[in-house]
C-alpha positions, 0 to 999 in steps of 0.5 A, spaced: 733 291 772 727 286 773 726 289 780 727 295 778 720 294 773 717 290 778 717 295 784 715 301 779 709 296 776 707 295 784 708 303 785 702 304 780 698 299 781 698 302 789 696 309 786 692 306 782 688 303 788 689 309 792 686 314 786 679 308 786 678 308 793 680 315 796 683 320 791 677 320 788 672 320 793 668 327 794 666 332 799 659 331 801 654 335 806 657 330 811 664 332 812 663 340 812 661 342 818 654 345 819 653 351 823 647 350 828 639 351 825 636 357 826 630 356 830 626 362 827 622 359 822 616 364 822 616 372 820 615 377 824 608 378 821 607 371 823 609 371 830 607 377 831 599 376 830 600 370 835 603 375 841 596 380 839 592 373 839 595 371 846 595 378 848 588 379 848 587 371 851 590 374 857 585 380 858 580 375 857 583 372 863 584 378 867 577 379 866 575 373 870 579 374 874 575 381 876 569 377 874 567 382 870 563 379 864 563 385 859 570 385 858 571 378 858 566 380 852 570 385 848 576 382 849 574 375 846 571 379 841 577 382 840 580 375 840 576 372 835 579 378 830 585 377 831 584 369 831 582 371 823 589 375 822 593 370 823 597 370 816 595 362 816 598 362 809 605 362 811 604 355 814 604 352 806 611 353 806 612 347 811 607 342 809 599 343 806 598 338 813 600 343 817 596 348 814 590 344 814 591 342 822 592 350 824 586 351 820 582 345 823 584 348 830 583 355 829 575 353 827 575 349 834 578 356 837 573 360 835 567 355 836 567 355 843 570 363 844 564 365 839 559 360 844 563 365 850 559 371 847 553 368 847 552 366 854 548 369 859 552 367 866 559 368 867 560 360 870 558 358 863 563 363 860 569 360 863 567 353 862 567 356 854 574 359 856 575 353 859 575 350 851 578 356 848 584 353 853 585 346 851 584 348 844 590 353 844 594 348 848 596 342 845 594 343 839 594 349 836 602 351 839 604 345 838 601 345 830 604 352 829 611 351 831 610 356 837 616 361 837 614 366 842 615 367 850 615 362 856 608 361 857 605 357 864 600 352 863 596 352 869 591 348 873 586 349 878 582 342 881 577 345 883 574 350 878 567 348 877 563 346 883 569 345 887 570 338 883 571 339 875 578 342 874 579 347 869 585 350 865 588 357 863 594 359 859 599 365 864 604 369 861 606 369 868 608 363 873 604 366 879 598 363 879 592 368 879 585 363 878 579 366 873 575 361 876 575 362 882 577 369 881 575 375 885 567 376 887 566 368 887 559 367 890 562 361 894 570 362 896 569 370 896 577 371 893 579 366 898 581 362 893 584 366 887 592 363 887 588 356 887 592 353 882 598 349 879 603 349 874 602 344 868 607 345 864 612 351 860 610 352 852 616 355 850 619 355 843 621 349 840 
């Protein structure tokens, strides 16, 4: 009988040991299995304004590559508009530092695309084309979580002078110079695919 009342007695102090240490344990985020991240983050309207923005960027680009100042004006014109589109607001939805530095940014941008407008000769338009450039990227793409299309960094060593490099953002591999486009004074358009690619800005 002693047996017996020991062996329960052991039995309920193993259970009770079981319940304290493992029945009781709860579920929590860990032990379910999470499905993959969205790696949307922005709206439409946000993404969307960014696409505008760089559409116009690139016909800034094609204008200097034909050398053809009156449209790198318009198009800067219309690129400074569309800078001012952007629905800024939603970044505050992250953090009011990521709000402050997109704005900061944006400022620069327009900074040296408004200068763009007030030159007088297509070498120092592209020098100011050349700022726009390095305040786009890193900066501002890296600042806003950029979720478009691939697009190509790309380099050209000679862009001023033949000794001061430049760079310009392309959506597309092919290296088509602004700098050194066609109708330069110097090279003539022998010069148009001088270039390299630095680097692929594509969504994070």
């Amino acid at each position: 009988m002693k047996k017996i009342i020991i062996l329960v007695v052991i039995l309920l102090a193993a259970f009770a040991i079981y319940r304290l240490t493992m029945g009781d344990k709860k579920i929590t985020n860990t032990d379910i299995k999470q499905g993959p991240l969205s790696l949307k983050k922005h709206s439409d309207l946000f993404n969307n304004s960014i696409d505008n923005v760089m559409a116009s960027y690139h016909e800034i680009r094609n204008a200097f590559v034909e050398a053809d100042t009156a449209l790198a004006k318009k198009y800067t014109a219309d690129f400074i508009n569309r800078l001012d589109s952007i629905p800024l607001e939603e970044l505050k939805k992250d953090t009011a530092m990521i709000y402050e530095s997109a704005s900061s940014a944006i400022g620069d941008i327009k900074a040296n695309a408004q200068s763009l407008l007030l030159q007088n000769t297509i070498l120092e338009m592209r020098k100011d084309f050349s700022m726009v450039t390095e305040m786009l990227y890193p900066a501002f793409f890296k600042t806003i979580n950029y979720e478009g299309v691939n697009l190509y960094l790309q380099h050209c060593p000679m862009a001023f002078e033949g000794e001061i490099g430049a760079n310009w953002i392309s959506n597309n591999v092919e290296i088509v110079n602004p700098y050194l486009g066609k109708n330069h004074p110097k090279y003539k358009g022998t010069m148009l695919h001088c270039g390299e690619v630095m680097d692929t800005i594509k969504p994070l």
